[in-house]
N, C-alpha and C positions, 0 to 999 in steps of 0.2 A: 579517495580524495578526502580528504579532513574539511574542517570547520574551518572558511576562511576566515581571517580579522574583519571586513567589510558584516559578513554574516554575525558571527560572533559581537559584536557593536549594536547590528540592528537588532539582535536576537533582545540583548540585554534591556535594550531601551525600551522594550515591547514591556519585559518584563518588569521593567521599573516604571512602566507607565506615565513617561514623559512625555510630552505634547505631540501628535503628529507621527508618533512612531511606530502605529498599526497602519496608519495609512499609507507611510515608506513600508511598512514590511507588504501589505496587500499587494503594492504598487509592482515592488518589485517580485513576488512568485505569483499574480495571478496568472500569468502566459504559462507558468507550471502546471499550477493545479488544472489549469484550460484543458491543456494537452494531455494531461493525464485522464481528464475525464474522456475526450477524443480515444488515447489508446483503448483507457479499460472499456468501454461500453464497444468499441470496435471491435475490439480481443473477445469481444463474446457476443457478436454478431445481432447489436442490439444498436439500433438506430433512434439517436434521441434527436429534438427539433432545437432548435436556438434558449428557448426557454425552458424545457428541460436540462439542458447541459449549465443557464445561470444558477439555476436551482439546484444542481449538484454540487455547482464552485461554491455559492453563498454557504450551502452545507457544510463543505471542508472547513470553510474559515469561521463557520458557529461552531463548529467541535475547536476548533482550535483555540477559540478565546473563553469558551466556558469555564467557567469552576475557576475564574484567575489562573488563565492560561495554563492549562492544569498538564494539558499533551504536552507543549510546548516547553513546561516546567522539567518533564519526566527527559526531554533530550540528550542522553548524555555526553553528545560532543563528541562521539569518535569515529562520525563519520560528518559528510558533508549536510547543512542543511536543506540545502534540496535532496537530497537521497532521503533523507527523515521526512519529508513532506511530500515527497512521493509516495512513500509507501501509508500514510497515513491518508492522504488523498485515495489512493488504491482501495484502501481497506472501507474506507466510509463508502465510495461509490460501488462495490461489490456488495456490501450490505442494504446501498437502498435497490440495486439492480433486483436481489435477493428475495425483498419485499414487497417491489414492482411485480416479480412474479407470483408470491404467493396473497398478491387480494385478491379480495372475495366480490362476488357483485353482490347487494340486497338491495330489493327492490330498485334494480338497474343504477342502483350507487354502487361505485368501488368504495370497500373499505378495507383501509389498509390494515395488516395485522399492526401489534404493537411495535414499536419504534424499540429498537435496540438503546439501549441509556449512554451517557456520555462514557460512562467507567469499562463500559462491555467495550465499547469504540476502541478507547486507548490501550486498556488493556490487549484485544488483539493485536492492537496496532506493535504497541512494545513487542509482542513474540514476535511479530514481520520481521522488525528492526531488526531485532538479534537475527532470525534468519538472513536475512540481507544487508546486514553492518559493510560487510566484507563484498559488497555485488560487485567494482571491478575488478577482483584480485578472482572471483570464481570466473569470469568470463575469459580471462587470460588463464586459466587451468583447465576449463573446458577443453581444451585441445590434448590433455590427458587421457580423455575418454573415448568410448566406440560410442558411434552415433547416438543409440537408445540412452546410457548413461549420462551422454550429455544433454540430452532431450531432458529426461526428467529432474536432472541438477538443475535447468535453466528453470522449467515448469514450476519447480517446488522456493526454490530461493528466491528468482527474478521475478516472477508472473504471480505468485503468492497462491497458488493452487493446493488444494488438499489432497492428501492422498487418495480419496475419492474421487477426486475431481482426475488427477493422474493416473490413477486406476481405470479409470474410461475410458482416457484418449489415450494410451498406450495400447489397450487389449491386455494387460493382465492384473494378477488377483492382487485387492488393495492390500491382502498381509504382506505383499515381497518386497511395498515401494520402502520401507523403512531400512532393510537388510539390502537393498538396492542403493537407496543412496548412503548408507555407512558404506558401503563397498566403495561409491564413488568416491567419496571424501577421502580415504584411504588410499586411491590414485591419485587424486589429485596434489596431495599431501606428499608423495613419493612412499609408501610405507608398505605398499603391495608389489 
């Protein structure tokens, strides 16, 4: 799905900083970023309460307006922007889920390790993108593949999973997911 003209409109005015036009653009993807926080923290069996899930949204939308809309600036428009803000939604709440697991208690405080920076954010986020620029066009090619193949194409592009991470829930060794999925891409493409 591309960048509709409705999108591309609000995108702009965000970025020209005209009156009202983070609070149209909030208005209309915070049911996105909501839901996405719902998936990914469900998708990895991690139950958050009301106030943790605002505290994740508010998160999204502080990466997204820092540095003069710095993630937002980097979109390059060739996909939809809700698929962009899905995945950048994704990427910030796997990284505080990430966090959430690794503090520390002192003295019966939790203290969190350091905070990933705005540049570490986007930057992953942009390799997401490019992983999943193309997310409907692999979900209609998925039917190219034997079930495991299509398992780990969905894991590694859709679900934004590492190869370790895919190495796990598959049962095998993290060197084969790379040569795995060049094999997939290779059916899916027609070229095998």
């Amino acid at each position: 799905m591309s960048l509709s003209d409705v999108d591309r409109l609000l995108l702009q005015r965000c970025l020209d900083r005209e009156p009202r036009a983070w609070e149209n653009f909030v208005d209309r993807f915070v049911g996105l970023v909501v839901h996405v926080v719902h998936r990914t923290t469900a998708g990895r069996g991690v139950k958050i309460d009301e106030a943790t899930r605002d505290d994740y949204v508010a998160e999204v939308f502080l990466v997204l307006i820092r540095h003069d809309f710095a993630v937002l600036r980097r979109f390059r428009r060739q996909c939809s922007l809700a698929t962009y803000l899905t995945v950048i939604a994704r990427r910030v709440i796997v990284r505080r889920l990430h966090q959430s697991q690794r503090d520390t208690v002192v003295d019966g405080t939790r203290v969190p390790p350091q905070v990933a920076t705005d540049q570490q954010v986007a930057g992953s986020s942009i390799t997401e993108i490019q992983r999943i620029d193309n997310a409907e066009e692999i979900e209609h090619l998925l039917s190219r593949l034997d079930a495991r193949e299509a398992h780990v194409v969905r894991m590694y592009h859709l679900e934004g999973k590492t190869y370790h991470e895919i190495s796990q829930a598959v049962g095998v060794n993290e060197n084969t997911i790379g040569p795995l999925l060049h094999r997939a891409r290779q059916k899916m493409h027609g070229q095998s």
